[in-house]
C-alpha positions, 0 to 999 in steps of 0.5 A: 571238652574241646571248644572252637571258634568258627570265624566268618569276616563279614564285611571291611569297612572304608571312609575315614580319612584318619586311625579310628579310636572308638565305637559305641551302639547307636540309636538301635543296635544294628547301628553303630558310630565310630569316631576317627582322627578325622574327626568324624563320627560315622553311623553304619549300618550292620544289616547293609554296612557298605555306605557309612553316613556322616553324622558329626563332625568337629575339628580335631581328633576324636579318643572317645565317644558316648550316645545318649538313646533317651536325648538322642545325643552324641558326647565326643571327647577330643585329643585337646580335653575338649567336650563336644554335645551334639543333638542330632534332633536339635543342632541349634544346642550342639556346644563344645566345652573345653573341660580336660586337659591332654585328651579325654580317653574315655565317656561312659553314661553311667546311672543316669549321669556322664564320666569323662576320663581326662588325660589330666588324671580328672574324672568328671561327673557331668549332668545330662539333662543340663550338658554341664559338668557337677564333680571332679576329682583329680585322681592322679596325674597321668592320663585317666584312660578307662571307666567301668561300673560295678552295679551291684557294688555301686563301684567307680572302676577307673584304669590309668596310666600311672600302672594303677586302678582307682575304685571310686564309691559312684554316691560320694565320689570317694576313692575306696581303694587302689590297685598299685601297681596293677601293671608294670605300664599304663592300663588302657582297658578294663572288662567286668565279668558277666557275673561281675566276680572278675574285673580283667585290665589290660595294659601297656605291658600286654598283660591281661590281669585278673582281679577277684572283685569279692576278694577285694580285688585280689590278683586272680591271675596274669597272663601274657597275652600280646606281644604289645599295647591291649588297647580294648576289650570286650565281652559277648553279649552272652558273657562266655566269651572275651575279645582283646585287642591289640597294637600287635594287629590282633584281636583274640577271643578267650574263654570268659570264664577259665581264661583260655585263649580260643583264637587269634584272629590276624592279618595274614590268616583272617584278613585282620587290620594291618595295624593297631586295632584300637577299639572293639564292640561286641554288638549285641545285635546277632553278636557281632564284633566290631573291630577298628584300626589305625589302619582307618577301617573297621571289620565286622566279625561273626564269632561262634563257640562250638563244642 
């Protein structure tokens, strides 16, 4: 069976003034913020993307970004370790709190509660109704760069830069395994499987690493796919398939479940970014996939598996 991607770039969009680091969905999923080196936080709009609206702003750049539907509350992570709480309905109880240290790589709200990564190697656990912090665990110290969660497992997923994956119990914040030297450089990015049988990392050293979650996270296989940096992944709303990205400019969409490389969107072919491309979301609003760069915009993309 041959399978192929149909690409369509839907739209290129303007405004930072600086590299855009993250994304994350918005109050409704046609919504989408993104957070730059500007230090702002962007909404747009993917029914009509063309104007953004500035929505946040703080006053250095921006790695990491959480919203929060229930407060309507944006958590942004600084390159300083700092936490910035903004309401959107209440700006008199928008606080900053200088918690990490060397940047905060990754928020995640997980099981009713924040996780911040911090570039100290400390994962913090935060209260949301109280925007205070609860627990921390100084895991290693290199950078803390990803956090996933294992429902089912009741697992901590956490990537760094010391070329480990730490597994946390999420009830007592204690660590039930190591991957040493799950790579041969620092881990930036982590994806479950839709069946959460596969936890994929990618790293520093461009490989992407399979790991067999029910074989107590046993390497499954290695691929070397990018020529540098995997900065991001992410997976279809529907779970077949996987989009990398890279410092190599590309963004590559695989099969999910045999690990097939499918396509490689580029600049010159696709009308790609023309730099790093730091951070991807696949929406599930009309499975969009949301890319940004260094090179200050983001792209919407429609990708289609046809058989």
């Amino acid at each position: 069976m041959n399978e192929t991607i149909q690409l369509q770039k839907i739209a290129q969009l303007t405004g930072h003034k600086a590299a855009i680091y993250t994304l994350v969905e918005g109050s409704t999923v046609q919504y989408v913020y993104s957070a730059a080196g500007d230090g702002w936080v962007v909404q747009w709009d993917l029914d009509d993307p063309k104007m953004g609206k500035l929505i946040a702003k703080v006053e250095t750049n921006i790695f990491s970004l959480a919203y929060i539907k229930r407060k309507n509350l944006l958590v942004v992570g600084n390159m300083n370790g700092g936490i910035h709480w903004v309401y959107l309905d209440q700006p008199e109880q928008n606080k900053d709190i200088d918690h990490h240290k060397n940047g905060v790589f990754d928020i995640q709200e997980i099981e009713g509660f924040i996780f911040t990564a911090g570039g100290e190697g400390m994962l913090t656990k935060w209260s949301i109704e109280e925007g205070r912090s609860l627990e921390s665990l100084h895991i290693t110290n290199e950078s803390l760069r990803c956090i996933r969660y294992h429902k089912e497992r009741k697992e901590l997923i956490v990537a760094a830069s010391d070329n480990s994956i730490y597994i946390l119990d999420i009830d007592d914040f204690g660590i039930k395994q190591v991957i040493s030297n799950a790579h041969n450089n620092s881990v930036f990015s982590l994806q479950l499987s839709a069946d959460a049988k596969h936890l994929i990392s990618g790293s520093r050293d461009a490989q992407l690493n399979v790991w067999s979650v029910e074989e107590n996270y046993e390497a499954f296989t290695s691929i070397p796919a990018h020529m540098y940096t995997i900065n991001s992944m992410a997976l279809h709303p529907k779970g077949h398939l996987l989009a990398t990205a890279s410092r190599d400019k590309t963004i590559k969409i695989w099969d999910a479940y045999s690990f097939k490389l499918l396509k490689v969107i580029d600049t010159i072919r696709d009308g790609g970014h023309v730099n790093s491309v730091n951070k991807i979301l696949w929406s599930t609003h009309e499975n969009k996939l949301i890319s940004c760069s260094d090179d200050r915009t983001l792209i919407i993309w429609n990708v289609e598996l046809t058989v």
